[in-house]
C-alpha positions, 0 to 999 in steps of 0.5 A: 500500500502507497502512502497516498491512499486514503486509508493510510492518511495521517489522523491530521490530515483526515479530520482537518476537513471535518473541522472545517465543516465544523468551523463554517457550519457554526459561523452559519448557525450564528449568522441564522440566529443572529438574522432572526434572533430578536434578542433583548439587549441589556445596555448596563455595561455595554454602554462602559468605554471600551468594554469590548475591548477590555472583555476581550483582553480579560478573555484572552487573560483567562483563557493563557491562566487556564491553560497553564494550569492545565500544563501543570495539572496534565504533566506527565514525568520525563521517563514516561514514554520509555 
């Protein structure tokens, strides 16, 4: 069998396109719901100066904590893979 038949593809490479789909599936779900959706706006913090981007950067922030809190939680030792 050569490399280049589709059963013998890298796991990568066989689900890239799945999350692709994936991706674009929920960016049109979003779009749907957004085009239909005639949600209730609260206007509290929203109306703050600069509030997307203060939201954002704290995101941004707390996701960088999480993950490495997950490093420390999910080390494994040197010798484990010998």
């Amino acid at each position: 069998m050569s490399q280049t038949e589709k059963g013998s593809e890298p796991r990568s490479k066989r689900g890239k396109g799945a999350l692709w789909l994936a991706l674009g599936g929920g960016c049109a779900m979003t779009l749907l719901l957004e085009l239909i959706g005639q949600g209730e706006v609260h206007e509290g913090l929203k109306e703050t100066f600069a509030f997307y981007a203060i939201f954002g950067f704290v995101s941004c922030a707390m996701l960088i904590v999480v993950a490495k809190l997950l490093g420390i939680v999910l080390k494994v030792e040197e010798s484990y893979y010998d």
